[in-house]
N, C-alpha and C positions, 0 to 999 in steps of 0.2 A: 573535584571529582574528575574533569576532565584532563587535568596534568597525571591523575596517579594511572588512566587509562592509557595515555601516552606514553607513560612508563612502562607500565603492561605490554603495550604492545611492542616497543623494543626491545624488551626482555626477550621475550616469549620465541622460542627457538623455530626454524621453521620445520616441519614434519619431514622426516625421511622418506624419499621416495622408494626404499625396499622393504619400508615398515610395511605387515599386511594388517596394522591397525590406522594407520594410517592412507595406508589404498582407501580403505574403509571409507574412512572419511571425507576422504576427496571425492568418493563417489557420491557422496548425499551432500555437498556443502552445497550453499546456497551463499551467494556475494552480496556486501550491498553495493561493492561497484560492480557492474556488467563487464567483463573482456571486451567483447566487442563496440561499445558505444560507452569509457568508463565518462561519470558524472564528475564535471569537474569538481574541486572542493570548494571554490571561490562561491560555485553554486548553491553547494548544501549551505554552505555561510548565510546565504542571501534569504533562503529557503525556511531555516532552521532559527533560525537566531532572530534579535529582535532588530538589528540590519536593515532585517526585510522589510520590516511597517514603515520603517523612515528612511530607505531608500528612494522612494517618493516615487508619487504617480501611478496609475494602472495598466505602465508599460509594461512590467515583468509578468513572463507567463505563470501561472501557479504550477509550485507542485501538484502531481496527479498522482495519487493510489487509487490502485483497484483494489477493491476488496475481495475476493470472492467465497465460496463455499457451497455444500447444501443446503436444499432448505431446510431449516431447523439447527443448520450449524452453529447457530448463535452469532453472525457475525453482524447482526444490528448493534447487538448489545456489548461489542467491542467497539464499536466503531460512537459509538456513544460515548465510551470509554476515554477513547482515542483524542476525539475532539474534546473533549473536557478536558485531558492534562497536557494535549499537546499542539491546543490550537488550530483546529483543522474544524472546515466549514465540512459537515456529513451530509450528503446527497444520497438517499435511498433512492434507486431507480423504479423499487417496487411501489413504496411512498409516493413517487411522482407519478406512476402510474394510477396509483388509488384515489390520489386526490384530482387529476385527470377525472378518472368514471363520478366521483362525487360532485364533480361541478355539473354533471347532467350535460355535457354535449354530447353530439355526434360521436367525435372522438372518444369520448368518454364510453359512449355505451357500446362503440366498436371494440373498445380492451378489455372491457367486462367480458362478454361474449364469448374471447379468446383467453382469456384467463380459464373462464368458467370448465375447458373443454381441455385446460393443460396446456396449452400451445405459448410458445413465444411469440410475444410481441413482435410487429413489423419493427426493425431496425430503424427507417427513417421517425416513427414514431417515439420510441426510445431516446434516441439521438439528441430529434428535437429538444424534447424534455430536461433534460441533460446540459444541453450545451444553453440551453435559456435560463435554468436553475446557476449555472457558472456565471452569466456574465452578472444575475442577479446576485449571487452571493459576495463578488467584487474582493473577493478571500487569495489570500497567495499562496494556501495551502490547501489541498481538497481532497477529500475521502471521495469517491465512489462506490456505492454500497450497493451487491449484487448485479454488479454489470463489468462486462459483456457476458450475455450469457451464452454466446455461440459465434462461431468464427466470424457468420455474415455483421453482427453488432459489433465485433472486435474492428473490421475494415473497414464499417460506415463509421464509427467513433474517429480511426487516426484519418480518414480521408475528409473531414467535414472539420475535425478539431484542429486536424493538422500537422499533429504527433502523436508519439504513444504514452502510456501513462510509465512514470519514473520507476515504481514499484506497483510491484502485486503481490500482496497478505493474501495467503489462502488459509482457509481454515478446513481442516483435516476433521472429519467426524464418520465413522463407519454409520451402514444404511439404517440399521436398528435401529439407532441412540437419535436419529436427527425423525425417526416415523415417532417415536415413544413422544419426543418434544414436542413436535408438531400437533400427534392429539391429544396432550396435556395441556396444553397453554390456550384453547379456550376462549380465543380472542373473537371469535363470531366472522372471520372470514371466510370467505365464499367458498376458497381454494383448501381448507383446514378440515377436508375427510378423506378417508382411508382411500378411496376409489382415486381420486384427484392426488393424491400424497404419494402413491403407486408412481402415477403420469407422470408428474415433477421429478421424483427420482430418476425414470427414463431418462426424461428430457436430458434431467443433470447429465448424467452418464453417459450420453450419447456424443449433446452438443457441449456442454459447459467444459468438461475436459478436456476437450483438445484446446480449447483458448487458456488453460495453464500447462498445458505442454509448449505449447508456440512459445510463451513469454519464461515458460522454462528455459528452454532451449537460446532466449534474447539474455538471460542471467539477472532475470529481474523478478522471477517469483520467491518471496519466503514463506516455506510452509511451518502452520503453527497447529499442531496436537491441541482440538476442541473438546475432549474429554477432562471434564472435571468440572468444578462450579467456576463461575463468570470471572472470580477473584483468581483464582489458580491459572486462567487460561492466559488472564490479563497479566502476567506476570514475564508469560514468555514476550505478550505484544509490547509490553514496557522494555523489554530489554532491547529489541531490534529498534525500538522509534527513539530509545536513548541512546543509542547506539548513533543514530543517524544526526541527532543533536549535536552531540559531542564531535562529532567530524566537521560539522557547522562550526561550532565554537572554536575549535582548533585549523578551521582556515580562514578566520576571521584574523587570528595572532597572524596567518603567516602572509597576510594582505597586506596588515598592516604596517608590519617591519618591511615588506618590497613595497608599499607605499612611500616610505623614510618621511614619515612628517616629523618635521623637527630635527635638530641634530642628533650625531650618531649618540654623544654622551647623554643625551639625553632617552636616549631607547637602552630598555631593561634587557641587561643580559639574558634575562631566562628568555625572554620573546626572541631572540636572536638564537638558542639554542633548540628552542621549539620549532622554530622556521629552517632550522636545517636537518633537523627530526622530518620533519613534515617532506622537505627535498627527498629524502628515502624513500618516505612511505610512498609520496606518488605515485600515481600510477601503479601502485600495487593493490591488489585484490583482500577485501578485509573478509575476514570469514563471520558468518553470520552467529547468532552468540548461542544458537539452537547445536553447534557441532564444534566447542570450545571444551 
C-alpha cells in the first residue's frame, strides 16, 4: 500500500502556478508537514509505526492531536474511531471534566456550576486534567478531544506541557445540524437544552475559533466536513491518519538503509531507491488528501 503511494506521489505533477484551479487550491490546502516548523520523518516513523512501542522506555514525547469542533460536531465519536484503528490513547477533556464533578469534590462541584451557566472552564483546571490523564495513560500517541477551547487553554497547555500539539483535526459542522444533534441524543446532561446549547455555540464562536485560526496559520490544522453519518465522516479521517502512517512506514526504509546494517549487498535495492525517493520528497509539503 505504502510503495504504490510513493509511486503516486512521484507521479503526480506539481500544480501550475497560473492554473486558477489550481490558485484554487492552494488557497484551501492544508499540510501534513507545517512550513514553518516541518516534522521530521524519522519522527512520524517513531510515532506511527510499531518502532515506537519497542523503541523502549517512556523517554519519547507522545504524539499530540487536538481535536476540535462544535458541540455536537460528532467529534467524540471520531475520536473513538481513531483510537480503535490507529492506536491512539482518547482523552475527552469534557469527560475529564464530568468525571471531576462525579467524584463529588470541591473541584468538582466548582465545574458543574460553570458548566451549568455556559462558561469555560478555568484553564489551569483543564490543564491539570489533561496533563495527569497523559502521564497516566503512559501512550505515545494521544488524541485530545475538545480542547483547547480558547486561546487562554491554548497558552496554558504549550506553557505547562511544553509544546504544542503535532496536528489539529477540526471538524466542520454548520450551527443547525450540531443544535438538531445536541437535542436528539438525550443523554441526560446538564448542558443538552436549547437555552444552554444557544451559550456553547457563542462560546464556540467567539473563543474556540481563533485557537483554529492560530494553529491554521502554525500549518497544523486539517479541516474535515462533519455532515453525514459517523461512517462517511470517518472515511475522510481514515484517509489524513493513513496518510500520516504511511509517511511513518516510509521513513522507517529510509532510516534503515542510512543506518547500513549489514553489508551493502545484502540491503534490497528497492530500499535504496525508496531512500532516494524520500531525499526528494524531504522537506517538501505533502498536501492533505481533502484537496487531491
Amino acid at each position: 500500500m505504502w510503495r504504490r503511494r510513493l509511486g503516486a506521489l512521484l507521479l503526480r505533477s506539481p500544480p501550475s502556478s497560473s492554473s486558477t484551479a489550481a490558485s484554487s487550491c492552494q488557497h484551501h490546502r492544508r499540510h501534513l508537514l507545517p512550513s514553518e516548523e516541518p516534522l521530521a520523518l524519522n519522527r512520524l516513523a517513531r510515532l506511527f509505526t510499531s518502532q515506537a512501542v519497542s523503541d523502549g522506555g517512556n523517554s519519547q514525547k507522545p504524539f499530540i492531536a487536538f481535536v476540535l469542533g462544535g458541540p455536537g460536531s460528532g467529534k467524540g465519536t471520531q475520536c473513538t474511531k481513531i483510537a480503535s484503528d490507529f492506536g491512539f490513547a482518547h482523552l475527552s477533556a469534557g469527560d475529564l471534566l464530568r468525571h471531576e464533578i462525579a467524584s463529588g469534590s470541591e473541584k468538582g462541584e466548582l465545574i458543574l456550576d460553570i458548566i451549568k451557566e455556559g462558561r469555560i472552564v478555568p484553564s489551569e483546571i483543564t490543564v491539570e486534567l489533561i496533563r495527569k490523564a497523559m502521564e497516566t495513560s503512559n501512550a505515545n500517541k494521544v488524541l485530545i478531544d475538545g480542547f483547547p477551547r480558547c486561546e487562554e487553554n491554548r497558552i496554558a497547555f504549550e506553557r505547562t506541557v511544553g509544546r504544542e500539539p503535532d496536528i489539529v483535526v477540526f471538524f466542520d459542522c454548520p450551527e443547525d445540524e450540531m443544535v438538531k444533534r445536541l437535542l436528539g441524543r438525550n443523554q441526560g446532561r446538564v448542558d443538552d437544552n436549547i437555552e444552554t446549547i444557544k451559550k456553547r455555540l457563542e462560546v464556540f464562536e467567539s473563543l474556540n475559533i481563533p485557537v483554529v485560526d492560530y494553529y491554521s496559520s502554525r500549518g497544523k490544522v486539517h479541516k474535515i466536513n462533519a455532515m453525514g453519518t459517523a461512517d462517511e465522516i470517518f472515511e475522510a479521517v481514515r484517509k489524513l491518519f493513513s496518510s500520516l502512517s504511511d509517511w511513518g512506514r516510509l521513513a522507517v526504509e529510509k532510516e534503515k538503509w542510512r543506518a547500513g546494517t549489514g553489508t551493502a549487498t545484502q540491503r534490497n535495492p528497492t530500499d535504496l531507491l525508496i531512500a532516494e525517493a524520500l531525499e526528494f520528497l524531504d522537506g517538501k509539503r505533502v498536501q492533505s488528501p481533502d484537496c487531491e
